[in-house]
Every structure is written in C-alpha cells, then in structure tokens.
C-alpha positions, 0 to 999 in steps of 0.5 A: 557282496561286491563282484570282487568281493571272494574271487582270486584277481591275478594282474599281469605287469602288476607293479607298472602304475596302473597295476598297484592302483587297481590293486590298492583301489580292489584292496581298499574297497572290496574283499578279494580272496587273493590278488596276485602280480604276475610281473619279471622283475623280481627288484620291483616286487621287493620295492612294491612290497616295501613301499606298503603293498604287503597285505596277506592277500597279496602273492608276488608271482614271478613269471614273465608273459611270454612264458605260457607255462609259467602262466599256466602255474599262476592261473590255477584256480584264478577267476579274473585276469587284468592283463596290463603287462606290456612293452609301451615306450615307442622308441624302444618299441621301433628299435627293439621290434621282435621283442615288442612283438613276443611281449605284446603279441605272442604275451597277450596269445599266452594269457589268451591261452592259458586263461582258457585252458585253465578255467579262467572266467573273466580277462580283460586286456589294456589297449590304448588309443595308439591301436586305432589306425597304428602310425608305429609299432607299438601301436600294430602290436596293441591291435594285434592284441585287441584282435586277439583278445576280442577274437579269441571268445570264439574259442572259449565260447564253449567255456567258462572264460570271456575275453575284452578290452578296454581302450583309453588315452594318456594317463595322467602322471604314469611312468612314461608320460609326459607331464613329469617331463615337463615339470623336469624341463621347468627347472631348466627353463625350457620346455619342449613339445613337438607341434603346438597343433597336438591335442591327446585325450586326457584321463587320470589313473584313478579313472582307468582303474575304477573303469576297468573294475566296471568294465570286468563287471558288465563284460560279455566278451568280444567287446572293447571298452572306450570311456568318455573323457576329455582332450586337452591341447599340449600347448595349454598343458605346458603354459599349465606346468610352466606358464613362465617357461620358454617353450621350445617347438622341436617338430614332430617325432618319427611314430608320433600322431598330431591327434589321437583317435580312439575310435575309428569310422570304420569301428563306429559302425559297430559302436554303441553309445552309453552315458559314460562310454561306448562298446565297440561291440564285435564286428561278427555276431557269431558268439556273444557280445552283440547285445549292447545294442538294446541297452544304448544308441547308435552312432552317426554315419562318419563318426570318429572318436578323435581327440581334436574333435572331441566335445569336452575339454580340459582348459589350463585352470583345469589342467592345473589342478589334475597336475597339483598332486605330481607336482607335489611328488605324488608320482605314480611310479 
C-alpha cells in the first residue's frame, strides 16, 4: 500500500492549477478513500466536474477558508489536508490588502484551527519563494502563513496533527504566469519583460505536485520544505517563446524582486541539505522536526538559496521544450 493509498485527502482552493494536478496525480497513481475540493467558487466546481474530474471518489465542497465552521464541516473525519487556497496575484494583493490578509492569513489560522480541533493528522501549506525577505504584501502574508503553520506544532504537539510547509518558485504555465503571456505578446509582435537582470527558479506543476506527495509522506511537522530546481534568465525565456519578436524593456514594477530567494542566510543556519531538497528545520527545538539534521549536511556560513546564484540552470533549448506543451494548448487552467 501506498501512504495515500485509504485515507481521506481534503485540498483547499482545489480547482486553481496545482489543486486538480495533485488530484488527478493522487487518482491515477494511488487508492485514496476520498478526495474532497474545498473551494468558494461553485461555477469552477461545475467546470472542473465537466472537463472529467467526475470520479466517485471526488466530493465537491463549497466553503471558503475564512469560513472556520465551514471548514470544521469538512474536516470531519479527513486524515490529510493540502492547503493550497490562496489570494496570489500581486496587484491585486497591494490594492486589495485586508482581503489578501483574511484569506492568506486568518484562511491559513482557520485551517490551522479546524485541522487541529478535528483530528486531522497531516497538513501541508503551499508557500512560495515571495515569503523570503517579502518585497510586497503577498509576499508578508505567505510568511505570516509559514509561521503560523510551522509554529503552530506547538499546539498540536499534544495531538495527533503535524503541521509543514512546502516553499518553491514559479511554476511553469499555472493561471497567473507569465509564460502564457508571452505566448499572447508574440502574436502582437512585441514582448514585454521588466529588467533583462531577472533570474526566477523555474519548476513544472508535475514536479510541485509529486514534491508535495513526498513531502506529506516524510513530514514531522514544523519543517518548510524547498526543493532543488533550476533557475532561468527571463531574457532566455522570452528569446525561447519568440526568438524573433521585439522585446520591449518596460522597467521594474512596484513589489517586483530582480531575483528571487528561497532560502535566506539567516534560515540556512537551521537548514539541511538533502539530495533533492533542503529542510528548513524549526528554529526552536521545543517539539519535533529537529531531527533531519542526522539524515543530511549542514549549510555553509552565508549560504543563500537565491535564483541568481543558483548552480543549475535552464538554457533556451531547455526552456523550449518545458514551453512545447502550452504552446500546444496544454494550459494548466
């Protein structure tokens, strides 16, 4: 049996891009008793059901995060919780700030809450590189979650449920990004980027998904998760969509970093690195999630994690292939 294989998943903002990929991944390759999307959008639930996500195991929950009753409704009896649901577009999130707050904050302390309070065993939040050294609101409000989640084990050590993290970078192709915006600019004839300094980490839905699996699988609780994966210059990514198209430098946007960073000097003191990814482990040793440090290396003094100083990287011809199935209309919705 697999870890997943009879448990009851429930994933918050489960019809966003990451939400129906780890569905369909847990339907196709294990035996869950029950997968439940916990989403507010009841004509994204219709649409998700009629593009095929229609499985007997599937229960399309309405309820909305910052609804903690409603969530105490749906936790009942639910052994694991991804908790994906989130406000995440940065222009929205500056003139929209309380509402960024309520979802991604006081969201993130319901499901903390409710998790807790009905048994839940395992719940694993998505973060983002924008949480490290936060240049805008979206950013401060996904490491005001991680620091909820991550230090709230303290009071569910007496429980069944652990809390963690998972903390990666773009993803390639998800609603919001911005690979097919540039495949929109081509057909203009002019593609726009802000600096032609940028760098991001770089990672494909597929990969998030089958990292969170194996995180859930191999969490203690209190540890934020950061996989190995690439970084790639956003000068090679628009030659790569529109090697022929004008590209057109609009300068940097208000909230926008030159490069990103996904793990700090100040966290690496606590970080150990694996094969495939390092565990920033919690920096208080008062409960549990402490003892990765026996199964991996520590850091150097002053590293950082930070796309422009990254040791692997994505070149065009590389890029071009990753890209081939958006632009083929493979989009993740």
């Amino acid at each position: 049996m697999s870890f997943f294989d009879e448990k009851i998943v429930l994933v918050t903002g489960g019809t966003g891009s990451f939400g129906k990929k780890f569905i369909s991944t847990v339907l196709r390759e294990h035996k869950p008793a029950k997968v439940i999307i916990y989403s507010r959008d009841e004509l994204k639930q219709h649409e998700m059901r009629e593009s095929g996500f229609n499985s007997p195991l599937l229960r399309y929950f309405i309820g909305d995060v910052r609804d903690r009753e409603r969530l105490e409704r749906a936790l009942k009896g639910v052994d694991i919780v991804v908790h994906a649901a989130a406000l995440k577009q940065v222009p929205a999130c500056e003139y929209n700030p309380m509402e960024a707050i309520k979802t991604n904050i006081n969201g993130t302390s319901n499901v903390i809450e409710a998790s807790i309070d009905t048994g839940v065993k395992r719940v694993l939040a998505l973060s983002t590189d924008k949480a490290v050294n936060p240049v805008n609101l979206y950013g401060a409000t996904k490491l005001a979650a991680e620091k909820l989640v991550v230090q709230s084990n303290a009071y569910a050590g007496s429980t069944i449920t652990r809390l963690s993290c998972v903390r990666y970078g773009n993803v390639v192709g998800s609603r919001g990004s911005v690979v097919p915006v540039f495949l929109n600019q081509r057909e203009r004839g002019t593609i726009t980027i802000t600096d032609e300094r940028m760098t991001r980490f770089w990672i494909t839905l597929d990969q998030g998904v089958h990292f969170v699996m194996n995180c859930i699988e191999q969490m203690q609780g209190g540890e934020v998760f950061v996989p190995k994966i690439p970084s790639m210059k956003i000068t090679d990514l628009a030659t790569a969509v529109a090697p022929d198209t004008n590209i057109d430098v609009i300068g940097i946007r208000p909230g926008e970093k030159l490069h990103e960073v996904l793990i700090s000097e100040d966290e690496a003191r606590t970080t150990i690195e694996l094969d495939h990814m390092y565990v920033v482990q919690p920096a208080e040793a008062l409960w549990f999630g402490r003892t990765w440090e026996h199964q991996g290396k520590s850091l150097p003094h002053g590293f950082r994690y930070a796309s422009n100083t990254n040791m692997e990287w994505l070149s065009i011809e590389d890029l071009k292939k990753i890209i081939e199935p958006i632009e083929n209309g493979h989009v993740y919705a």
